[in-house]
C-alpha positions in Angstrom: -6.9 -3.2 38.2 -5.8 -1.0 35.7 -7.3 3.0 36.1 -8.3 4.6 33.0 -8.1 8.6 33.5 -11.2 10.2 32.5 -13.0 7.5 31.6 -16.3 8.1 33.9 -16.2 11.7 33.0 -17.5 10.6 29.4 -21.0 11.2 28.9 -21.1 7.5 27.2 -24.8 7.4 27.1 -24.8 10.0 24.8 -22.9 8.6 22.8 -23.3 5.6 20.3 -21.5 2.7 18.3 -23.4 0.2 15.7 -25.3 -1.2 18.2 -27.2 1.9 19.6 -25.5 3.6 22.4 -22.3 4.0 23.9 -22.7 3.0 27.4 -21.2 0.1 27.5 -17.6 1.1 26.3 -15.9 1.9 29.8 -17.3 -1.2 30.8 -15.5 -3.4 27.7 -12.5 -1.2 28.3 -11.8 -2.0 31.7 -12.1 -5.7 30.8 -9.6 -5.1 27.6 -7.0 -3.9 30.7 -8.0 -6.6 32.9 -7.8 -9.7 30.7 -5.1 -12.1 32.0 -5.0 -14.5 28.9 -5.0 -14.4 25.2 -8.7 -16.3 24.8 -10.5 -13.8 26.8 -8.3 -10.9 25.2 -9.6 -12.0 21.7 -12.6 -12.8 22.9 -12.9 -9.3 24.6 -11.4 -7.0 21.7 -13.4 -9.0 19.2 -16.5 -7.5 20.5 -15.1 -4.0 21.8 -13.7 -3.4 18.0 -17.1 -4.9 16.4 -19.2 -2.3 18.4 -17.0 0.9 17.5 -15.7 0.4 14.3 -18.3 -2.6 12.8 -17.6 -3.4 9.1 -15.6 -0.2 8.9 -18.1 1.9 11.2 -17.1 5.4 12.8 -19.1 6.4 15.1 -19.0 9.0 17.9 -17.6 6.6 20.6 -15.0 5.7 18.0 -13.5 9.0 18.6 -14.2 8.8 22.5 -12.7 5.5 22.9 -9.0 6.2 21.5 -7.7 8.5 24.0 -8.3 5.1 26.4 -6.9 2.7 24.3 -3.7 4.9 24.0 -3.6 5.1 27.6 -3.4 0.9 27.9 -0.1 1.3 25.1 1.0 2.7 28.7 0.4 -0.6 30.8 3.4 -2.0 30.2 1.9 -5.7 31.1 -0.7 -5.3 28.8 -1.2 -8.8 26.6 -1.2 -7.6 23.2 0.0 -3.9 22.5 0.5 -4.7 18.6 -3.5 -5.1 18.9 -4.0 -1.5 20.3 -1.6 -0.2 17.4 -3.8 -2.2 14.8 -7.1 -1.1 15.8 -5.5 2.8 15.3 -4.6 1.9 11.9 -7.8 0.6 11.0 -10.0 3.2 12.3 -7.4 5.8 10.5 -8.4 3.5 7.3 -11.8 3.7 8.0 -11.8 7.7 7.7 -9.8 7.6 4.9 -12.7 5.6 3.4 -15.3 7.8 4.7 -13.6 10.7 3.2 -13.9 9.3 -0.5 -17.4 8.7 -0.6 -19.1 11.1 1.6 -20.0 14.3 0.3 -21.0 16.8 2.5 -18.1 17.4 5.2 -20.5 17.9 7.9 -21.5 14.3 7.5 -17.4 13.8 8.6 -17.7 14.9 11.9 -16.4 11.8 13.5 -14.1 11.1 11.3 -12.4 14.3 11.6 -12.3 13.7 15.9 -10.8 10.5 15.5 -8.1 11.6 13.5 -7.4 14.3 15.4 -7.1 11.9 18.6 -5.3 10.0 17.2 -3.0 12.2 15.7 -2.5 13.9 19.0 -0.4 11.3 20.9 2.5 10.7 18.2 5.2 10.8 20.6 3.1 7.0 22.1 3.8 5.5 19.1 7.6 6.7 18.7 8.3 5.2 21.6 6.4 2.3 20.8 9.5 1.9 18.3 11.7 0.6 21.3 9.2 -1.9 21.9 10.8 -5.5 22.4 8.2 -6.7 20.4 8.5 -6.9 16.1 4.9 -6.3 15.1 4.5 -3.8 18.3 7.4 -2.1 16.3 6.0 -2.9 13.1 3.1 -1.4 13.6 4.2 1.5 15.3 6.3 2.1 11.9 2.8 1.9 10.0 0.9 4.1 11.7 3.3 6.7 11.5 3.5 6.8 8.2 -0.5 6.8 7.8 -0.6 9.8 10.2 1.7 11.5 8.2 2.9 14.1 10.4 4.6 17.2 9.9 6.8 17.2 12.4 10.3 16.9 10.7 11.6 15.1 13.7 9.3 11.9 13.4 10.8 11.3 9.6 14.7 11.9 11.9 13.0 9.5 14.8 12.5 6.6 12.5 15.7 7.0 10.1 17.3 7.0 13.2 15.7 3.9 14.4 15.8 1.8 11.6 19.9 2.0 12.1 19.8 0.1 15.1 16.7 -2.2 13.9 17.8 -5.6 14.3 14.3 -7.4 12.3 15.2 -6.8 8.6 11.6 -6.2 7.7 10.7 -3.8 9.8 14.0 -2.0 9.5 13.2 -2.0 5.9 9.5 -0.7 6.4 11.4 2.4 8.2 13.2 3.4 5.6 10.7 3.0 3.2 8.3 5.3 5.7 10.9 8.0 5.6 10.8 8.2 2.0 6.7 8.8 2.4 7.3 11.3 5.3 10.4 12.9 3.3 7.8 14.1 0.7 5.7 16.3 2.7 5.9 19.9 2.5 6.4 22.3 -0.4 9.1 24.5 0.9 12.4 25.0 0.0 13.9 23.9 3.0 11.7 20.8 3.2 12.6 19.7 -0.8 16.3 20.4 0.3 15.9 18.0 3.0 13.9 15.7 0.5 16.9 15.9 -1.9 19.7 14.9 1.3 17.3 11.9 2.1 17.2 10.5 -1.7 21.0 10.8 -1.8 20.6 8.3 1.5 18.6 6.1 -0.7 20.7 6.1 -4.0 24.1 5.2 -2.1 21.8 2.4 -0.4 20.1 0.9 -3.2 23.3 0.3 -4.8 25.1 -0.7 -1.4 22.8 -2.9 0.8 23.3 -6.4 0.8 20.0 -7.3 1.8 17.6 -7.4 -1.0 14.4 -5.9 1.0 16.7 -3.2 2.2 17.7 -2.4 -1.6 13.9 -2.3 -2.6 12.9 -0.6 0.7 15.1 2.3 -1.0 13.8 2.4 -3.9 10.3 2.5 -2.6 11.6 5.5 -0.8 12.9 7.6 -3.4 9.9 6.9 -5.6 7.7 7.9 -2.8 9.6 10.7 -1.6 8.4 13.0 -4.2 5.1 14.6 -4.5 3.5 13.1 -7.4 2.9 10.2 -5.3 -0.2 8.8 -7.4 0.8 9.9 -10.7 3.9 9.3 -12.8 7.3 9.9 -11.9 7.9 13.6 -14.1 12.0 12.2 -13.5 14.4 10.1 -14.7 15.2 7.3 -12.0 18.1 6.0 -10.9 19.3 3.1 -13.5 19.3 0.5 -10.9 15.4 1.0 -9.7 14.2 -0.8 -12.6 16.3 -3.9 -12.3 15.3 -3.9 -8.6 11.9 -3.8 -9.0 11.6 -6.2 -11.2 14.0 -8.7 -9.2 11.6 -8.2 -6.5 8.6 -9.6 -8.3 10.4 -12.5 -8.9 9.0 -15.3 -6.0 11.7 -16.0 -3.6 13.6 -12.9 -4.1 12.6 -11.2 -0.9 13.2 -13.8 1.5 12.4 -12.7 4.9 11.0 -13.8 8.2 7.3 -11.9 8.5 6.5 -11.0 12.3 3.2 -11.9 13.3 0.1 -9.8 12.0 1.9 -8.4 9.4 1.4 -10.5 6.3 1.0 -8.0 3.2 1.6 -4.9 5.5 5.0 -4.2 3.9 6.3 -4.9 0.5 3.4 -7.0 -1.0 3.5 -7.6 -4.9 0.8 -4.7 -5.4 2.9 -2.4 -3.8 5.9 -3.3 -5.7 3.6 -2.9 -8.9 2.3 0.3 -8.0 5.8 1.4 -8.6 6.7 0.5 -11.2 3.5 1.7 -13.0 5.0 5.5 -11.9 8.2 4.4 -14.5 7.9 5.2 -18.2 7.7 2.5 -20.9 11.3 2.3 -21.7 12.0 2.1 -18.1 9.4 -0.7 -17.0 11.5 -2.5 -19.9 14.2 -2.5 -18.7 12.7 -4.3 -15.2 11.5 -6.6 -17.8 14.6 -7.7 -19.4 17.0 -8.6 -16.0 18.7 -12.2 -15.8 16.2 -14.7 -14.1 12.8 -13.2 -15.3 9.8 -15.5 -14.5 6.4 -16.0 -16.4 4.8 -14.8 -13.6 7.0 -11.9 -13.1 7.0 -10.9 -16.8 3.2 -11.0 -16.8 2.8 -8.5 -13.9 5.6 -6.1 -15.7 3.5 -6.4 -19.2 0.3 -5.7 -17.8 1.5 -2.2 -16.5 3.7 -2.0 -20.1 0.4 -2.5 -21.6 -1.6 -0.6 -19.9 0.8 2.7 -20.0 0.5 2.0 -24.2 -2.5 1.5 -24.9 -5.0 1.6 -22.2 -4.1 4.6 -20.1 -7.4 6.9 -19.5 -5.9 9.1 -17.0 -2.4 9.6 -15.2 -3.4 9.2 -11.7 -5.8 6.3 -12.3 -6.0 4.6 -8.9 -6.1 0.8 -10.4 -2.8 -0.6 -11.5 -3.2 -2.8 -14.6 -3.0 -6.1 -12.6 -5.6 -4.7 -9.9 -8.3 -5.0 -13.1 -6.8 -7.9 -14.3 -6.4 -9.9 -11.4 -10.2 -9.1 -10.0 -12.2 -9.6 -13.3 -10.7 -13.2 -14.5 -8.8 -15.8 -13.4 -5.3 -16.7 -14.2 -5.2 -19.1 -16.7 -7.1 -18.5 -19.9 -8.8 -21.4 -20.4 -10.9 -20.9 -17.2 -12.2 -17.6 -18.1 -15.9 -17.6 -19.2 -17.8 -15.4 -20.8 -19.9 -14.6 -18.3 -17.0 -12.6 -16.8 -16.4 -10.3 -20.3 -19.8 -8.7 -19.9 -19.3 -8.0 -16.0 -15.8 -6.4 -16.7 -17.3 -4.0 -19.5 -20.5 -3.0 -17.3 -18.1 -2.5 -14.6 -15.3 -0.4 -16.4 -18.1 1.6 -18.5 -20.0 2.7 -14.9 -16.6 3.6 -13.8 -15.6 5.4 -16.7 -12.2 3.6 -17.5 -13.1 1.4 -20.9 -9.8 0.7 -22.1 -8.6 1.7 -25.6 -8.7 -1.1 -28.2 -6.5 -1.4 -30.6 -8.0 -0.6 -34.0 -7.0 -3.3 -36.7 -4.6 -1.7 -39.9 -4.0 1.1 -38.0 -0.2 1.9 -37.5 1.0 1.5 -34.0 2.5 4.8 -32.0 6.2 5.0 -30.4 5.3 3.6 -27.4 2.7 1.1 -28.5 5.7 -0.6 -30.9 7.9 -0.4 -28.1 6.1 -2.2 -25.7 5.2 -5.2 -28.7 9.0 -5.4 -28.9 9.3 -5.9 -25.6 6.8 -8.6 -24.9 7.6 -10.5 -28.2 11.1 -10.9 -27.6 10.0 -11.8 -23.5 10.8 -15.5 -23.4 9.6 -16.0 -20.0 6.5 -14.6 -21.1 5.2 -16.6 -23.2 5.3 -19.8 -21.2 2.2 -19.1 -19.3 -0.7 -19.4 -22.0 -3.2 -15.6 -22.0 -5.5 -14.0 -23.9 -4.6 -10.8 -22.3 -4.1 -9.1 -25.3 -7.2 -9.4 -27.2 -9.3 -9.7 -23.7 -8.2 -6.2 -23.1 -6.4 -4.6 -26.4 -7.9 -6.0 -29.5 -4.3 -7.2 -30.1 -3.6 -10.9 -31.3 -2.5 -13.5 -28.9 0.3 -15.3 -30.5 4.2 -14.3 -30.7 3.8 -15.2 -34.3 0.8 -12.8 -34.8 2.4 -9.9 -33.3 5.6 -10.1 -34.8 3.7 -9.8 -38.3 2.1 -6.7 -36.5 5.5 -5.1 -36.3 6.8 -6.1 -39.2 3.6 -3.9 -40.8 4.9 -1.2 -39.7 8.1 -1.2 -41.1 
């Protein structure tokens, strides 16, 4: 039986989860250690993780319970360490969460403690990088970088470690984490170290054979600078649009996933999320590479779009395609009606109406730019859309909008 240190010197009782108090947790814990097969461990962590963090719940014995399930990343025969790693992330998510819409910070109270717990054994989850495990490692890499520690040596821990990474995936997720941790910190020793590591990137994004290692370097030179929600306020490398924009393409990162960690790393919104940081002229340019797809090019325009015409604010949370995606469906003709009037109740409560295009007016710079682009986008226009008019009061057809530019000459 596996001994927990400290656990029965918790006053649990006064403690509570979502179901009323917390007196139960050692109890659930000491049958998380002592599970012997993968049923009853599911079974088991199903409930332990439903009572202290239910439907995104932090609760006091949130906070209590993680210096315990850090000590089980300890038992080396342990069923399922990945799980442990997980459950940090998520309750790390959950405070995150908390912090957005709760407005009075003494209402943050356990949030803040289970941060702090959390935060306090980083040197566990380093080592969980030599784990023989992928999504043990994988996740390990992922909670680093939400941490997002200070400490310059866990950004020279995982560059380190993703040189001897044998799973392309996660080596890729390291380098891409370094980038995130290589942003942190305003002094001029730490920018000078931020400008080593992007020279790192550069010679790999135009070295790597791997594709997800060439896009794992661009994501890391994008995110290694401090803007990290807004626009990029410098000129990219000339390869990082191409690469983005190969990336979108379906196929083009082609790599075993390790269990659990389906959309962790490298997901289509995250690619987009970067690119929407690159100015028109540059998103073009991801537009216009050799094998472009309709599906791609319609991801690419939205953002093009978007930064034309429909931009409220720079450091708008929502990519294009997030509103797009979640207020219609993908081909036109399904789209109802029904669905205009929650979009525009939805945008006007959150105060991000887009600009419409205002018939006979002359187009802007940018707004003629990014016509050019889609019009002369063949891949585009094989997949039928009303995007334009749905969200610009532009016309639909090629035809249409090439008379629209030819106004304006």
């Amino acid at each position: 039986m596996f001994e927990f240190k400290g656990l029965d010197d918790v006053n649990w009782h006064s403690l509570h989860h979502a179901y009323g108090s917390a007196e139960d947790v050692p109890g659930l814990l000491r049958e998380l250690a002592d599970a012997t097969d993968k049923n009853s461990l599911d079974e088991i962590s199903e409930k332990f993780f439903n009572n202290i963090q239910h439907q995104g719940g932090i609760y006091s014995a949130t906070a209590a319970t993680v210096p315990f399930l850090i000590q089980l990343l300890g038992k080396k025969d342990f069923l399922d360490r990945s799980w442990i790693l997980g459950s940090l992330i998520g309750m790390l998510e959950s405070c995150d969460g908390h912090v957005n819409y709760k407005t009075q910070i003494s209402m943050l109270k356990d949030e803040f403690a289970t941060v702090a717990n959390i935060e306090r054994e980083i040197l566990k989850y380093l080592a969980c990088l030599r784990d023989s495990d992928n999504t043990t490692r994988g996740y390990a890499v992922y909670l680093l970088m939400c941490i997002n520690p200070k400490q310059p040596h866990i950004r020279l821990k995982l560059w380190q470690a993703s040189k001897i990474e044998t799973n392309l995936l996660i080596r890729a997720a390291m380098i891409n984490s370094v980038g995130k941790l290589a942003s942190r910190g305003y002094t001029h020793s730490a920018q000078r170290v931020g400008n080593q590591y992007r020279i790192r990137f550069q010679i790999m994004m135009r070295s790597a054979e791997e594709p997800i290692i060439r896009l794992a370097a661009v994501l890391a030179w994008i995110d290694s600078y401090h803007w990290l929600s807004g626009d990029l306020h410098i000129t990219p490398p000339d390869v990082i649009p191409r690469i983005l924009g190969e990336s979108l393409i379906d196929g083009a990162i082609d790599v075993p996933v390790p269990r659990g960690m389906v959309g962790l790393f490298f997901s289509e919104s995250q690619i987009v999320e970067r690119l929407q940081r690159l100015k028109i002229n540059e998103m073009i340019a991801a537009l216009q590479i050799e094998n472009m797809t309709g599906k791609a090019a319609h991801l690419i325009i939205r953002e093009i779009l978007d930064k034309a015409f429909g931009r409220i604010r720079a450091n708008y949370s929502k990519t294009a395609s997030d509103w797009y995606t979640q207020w219609r469906r993908y081909e036109a003709a399904l789209f109802e009606a029904e669905d205009d009037q929650h979009f525009y109740a939805f945008q006007e409560r959150t105060g991000a109406l887009r600009h419409y295009y205002v018939a006979n007016r002359s187009l802007n710079r940018f707004e003629t730019l990014a016509i050019e682009a889609i019009v002369n986008c063949d891949p585009f226009w094989q997949i039928p859309t009303n995007l334009f008019s749905f969200f610009y009061g532009l016309p639909d057809s090629r035809d249409e909008l090439r008379a629209l530019l030819a106004k304006q000459d």
